[in-house]
N, C-alpha and C positions, 0 to 999 in steps of 0.2 A: 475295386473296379476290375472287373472280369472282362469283359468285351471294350472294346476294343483290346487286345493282349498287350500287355504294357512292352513287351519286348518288342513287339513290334512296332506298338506305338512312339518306342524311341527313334528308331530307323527314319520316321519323318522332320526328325530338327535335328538341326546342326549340333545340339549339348543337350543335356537333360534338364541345364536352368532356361535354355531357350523356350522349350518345350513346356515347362511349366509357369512363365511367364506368357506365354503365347496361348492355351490355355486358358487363364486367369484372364486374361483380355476379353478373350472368346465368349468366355461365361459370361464379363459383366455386359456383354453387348448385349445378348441372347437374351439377360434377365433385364435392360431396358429398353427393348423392342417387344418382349413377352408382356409389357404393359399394353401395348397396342394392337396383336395380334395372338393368336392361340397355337402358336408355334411348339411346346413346352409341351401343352395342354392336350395336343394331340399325337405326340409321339409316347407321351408317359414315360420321357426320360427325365432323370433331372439335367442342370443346367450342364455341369462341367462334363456329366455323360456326355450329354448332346455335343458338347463343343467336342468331345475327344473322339466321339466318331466321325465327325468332319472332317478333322485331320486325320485320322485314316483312315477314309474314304479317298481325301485329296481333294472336296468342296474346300478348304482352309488350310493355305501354306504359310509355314511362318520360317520367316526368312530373320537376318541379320545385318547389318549396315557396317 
C-alpha cells in the first residue's frame, strides 16, 4: 500500500490496532454496499485502498470508547 503513506496513515488512530480494525470495518462496509452501488467500480481502487483513503482524507474517523 503506497498512497495513502502508512506513516501518516497512522497519525489518524489513536494505536495501530485501532487503526486496523477500523479499516477492516470500513472494508466490509464498502464491499456490502459495492453490491448495490458502483462505488469500487468507479474509483478502481480496491476495498481496503478505498477505506484507507477516507481515513486520510478525514471522510472516516475511527475513534475508541
Amino acid at each position: 500500500m503506497i498512497d495513502p503513506p502508512i506513516d501518516k496513515l497512522i497519525k489518524k488512530a489513536p494505536c495501530r490496532y485501532a487503526l486496523v480494525v477500523g479499516l477492516a470495518k470500513r472494508t466490509r462496509d464498502l464491499l456490502q454496499v459495492e453490491k448495490e452501488n458502483k462505488l469500487l467500480e468507479n474509483s478502481n481502487l480496491k476495498a481496503v485502498s478505498y477505506a484507507a483513503k477516507e481515513v486520510y482524507e478525514g471522510d472516516v474517523i475511527i475513534i475508541t470508547e
